[in-house]
C-alpha positions as CSV (number, residue, x, y, z in Angstrom):
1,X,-32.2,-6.2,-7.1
2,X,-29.2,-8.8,-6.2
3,X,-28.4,-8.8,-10.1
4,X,-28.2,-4.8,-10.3
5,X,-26.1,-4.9,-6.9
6,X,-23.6,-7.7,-8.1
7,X,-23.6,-5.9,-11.7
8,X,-22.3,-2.4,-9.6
9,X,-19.7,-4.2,-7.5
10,X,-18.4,-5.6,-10.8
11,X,-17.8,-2.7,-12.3
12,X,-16.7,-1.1,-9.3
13,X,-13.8,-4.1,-9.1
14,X,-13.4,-3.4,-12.8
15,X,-12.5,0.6,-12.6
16,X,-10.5,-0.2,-9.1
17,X,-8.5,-2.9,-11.0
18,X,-7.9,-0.6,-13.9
19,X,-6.8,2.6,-11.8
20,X,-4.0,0.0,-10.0
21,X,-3.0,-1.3,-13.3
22,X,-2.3,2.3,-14.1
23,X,-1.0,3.6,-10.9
24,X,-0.7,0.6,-8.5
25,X,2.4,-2.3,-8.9
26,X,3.1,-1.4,-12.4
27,X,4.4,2.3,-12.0
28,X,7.3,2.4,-15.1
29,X,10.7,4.2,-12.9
30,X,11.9,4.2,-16.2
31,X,9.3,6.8,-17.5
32,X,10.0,8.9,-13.9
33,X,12.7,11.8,-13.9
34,X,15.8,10.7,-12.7
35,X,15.5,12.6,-9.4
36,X,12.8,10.6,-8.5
37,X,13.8,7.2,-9.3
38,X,16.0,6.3,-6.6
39,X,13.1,7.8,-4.3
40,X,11.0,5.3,-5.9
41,X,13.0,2.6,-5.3
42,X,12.9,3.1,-1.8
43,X,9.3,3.6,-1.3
44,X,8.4,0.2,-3.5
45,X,10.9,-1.4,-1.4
46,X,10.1,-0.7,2.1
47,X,6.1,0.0,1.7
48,X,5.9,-3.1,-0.1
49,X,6.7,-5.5,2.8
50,X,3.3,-4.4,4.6
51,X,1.2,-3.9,1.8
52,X,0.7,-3.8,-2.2
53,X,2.1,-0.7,-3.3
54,X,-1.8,-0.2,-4.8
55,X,-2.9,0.6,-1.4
56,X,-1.0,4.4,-1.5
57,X,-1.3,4.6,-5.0
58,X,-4.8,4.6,-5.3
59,X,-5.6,6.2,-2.3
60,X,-5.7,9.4,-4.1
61,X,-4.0,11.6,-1.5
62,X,-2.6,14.7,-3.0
63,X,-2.7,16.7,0.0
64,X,1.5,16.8,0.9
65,X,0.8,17.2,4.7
66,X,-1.6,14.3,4.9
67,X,1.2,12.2,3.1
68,X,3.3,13.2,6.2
69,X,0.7,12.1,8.7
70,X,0.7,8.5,6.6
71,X,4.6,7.7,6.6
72,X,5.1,8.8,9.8
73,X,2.2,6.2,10.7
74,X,3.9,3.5,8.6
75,X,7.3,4.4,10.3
76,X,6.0,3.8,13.6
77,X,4.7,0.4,12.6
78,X,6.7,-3.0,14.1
79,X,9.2,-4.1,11.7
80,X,8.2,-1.0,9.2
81,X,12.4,-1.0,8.8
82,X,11.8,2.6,7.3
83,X,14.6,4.7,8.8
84,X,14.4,8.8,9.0
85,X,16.4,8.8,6.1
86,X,14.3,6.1,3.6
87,X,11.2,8.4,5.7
88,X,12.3,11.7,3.8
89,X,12.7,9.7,0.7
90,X,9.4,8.0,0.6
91,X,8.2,11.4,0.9
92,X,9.9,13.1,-1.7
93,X,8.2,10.5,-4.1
94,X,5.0,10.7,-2.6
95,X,4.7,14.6,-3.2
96,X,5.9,13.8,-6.4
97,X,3.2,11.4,-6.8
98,X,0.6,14.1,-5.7
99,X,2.1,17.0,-7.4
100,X,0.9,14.4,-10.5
101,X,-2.1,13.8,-9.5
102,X,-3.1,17.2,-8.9
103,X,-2.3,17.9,-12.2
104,X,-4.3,15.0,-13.7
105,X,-7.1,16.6,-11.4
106,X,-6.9,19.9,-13.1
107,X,-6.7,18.7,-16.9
108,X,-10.4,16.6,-15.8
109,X,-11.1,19.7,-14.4
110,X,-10.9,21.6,-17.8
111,X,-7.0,23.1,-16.7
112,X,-8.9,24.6,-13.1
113,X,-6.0,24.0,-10.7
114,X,-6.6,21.0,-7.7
115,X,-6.0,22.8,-3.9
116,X,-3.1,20.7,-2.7
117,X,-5.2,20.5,0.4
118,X,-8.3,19.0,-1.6
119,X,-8.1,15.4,-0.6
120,X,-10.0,12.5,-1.8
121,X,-8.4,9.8,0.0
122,X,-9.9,6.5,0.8
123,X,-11.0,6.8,4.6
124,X,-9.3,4.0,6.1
125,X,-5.9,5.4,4.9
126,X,-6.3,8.7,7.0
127,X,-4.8,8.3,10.6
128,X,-7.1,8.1,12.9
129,X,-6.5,11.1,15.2
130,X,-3.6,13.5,14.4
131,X,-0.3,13.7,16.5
132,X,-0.5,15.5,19.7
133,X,1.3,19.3,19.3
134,X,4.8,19.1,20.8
135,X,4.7,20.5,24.2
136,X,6.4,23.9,24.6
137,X,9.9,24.2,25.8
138,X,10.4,25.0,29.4
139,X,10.7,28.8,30.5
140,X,14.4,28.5,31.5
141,X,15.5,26.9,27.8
142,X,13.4,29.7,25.8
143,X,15.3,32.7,28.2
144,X,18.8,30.1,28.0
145,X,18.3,29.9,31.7
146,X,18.5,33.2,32.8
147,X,15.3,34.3,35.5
């Protein structure tokens, strides 16, 4: 029984290194259209003084919302250094990232299209509890003041 359970976590550490060889540390900029690249730059720079860039990567998120939920998470972290404006870039690559992945979705799905919704993500990458909805504006600054 311990040799089948150590045989499964094996191969589980074998296909978990083999997805972040292919989309953890090693992603190629080169092989990324140029739009992107600079959007790249900034998320391997600033996500990678927390945590290995594998930790996104693999997480499988190709819902573009939940991406939002994440970085604005990450921002919030002390000594994140990711500024509104590195923020909108991390983004951009992330949804390109999942825009990817949903595609490689569909062509294991036999061409089906992957709901950008339809998330797979590792649990402990999901925040905890979404962000309270903004309160609404007070009655005298939706009529401009006037009663």
């Amino acid at each position: 029984m311990r040799l089948r359970l150590l045989a499964a976590l094996f191969g589980a550490a074998l296909v978990s290194t083999a997805i972040a060889c292919e989309h953890g540390e090693a992603l190629d900029a080169s092989k990324m259209p140029e739009n992107v690249r600079a959007d790249y730059e900034v998320f391997a720079h600033k996500c990678s003084k927390c945590h290995s860039l594998a930790r996104p990567l693999t997480a499988n998120i190709t819902d573009d919302e939940q991406w939002v939920l994440y970085v604005n998470r990450m921002r919030r972290q002390p000594g994140s250094g990711i500024s509104p404006q590195d923020q909108e870039a991390i983004l951009r690559f992330l949804r390109y990232y999942a825009a990817d992945l949903r595609r490689i979705q569909a062509e294991k799905n036999g061409g089906a299209p992957v709901p950008a919704h339809q998330n797979q993500s590792v649990p402990v990458l999901t925040p905890a509890t979404p962000a309270p909805p903004a309160p609404a504006p007070p009655a005298s600054a939706v009529d401009g003041g006037a009663t």
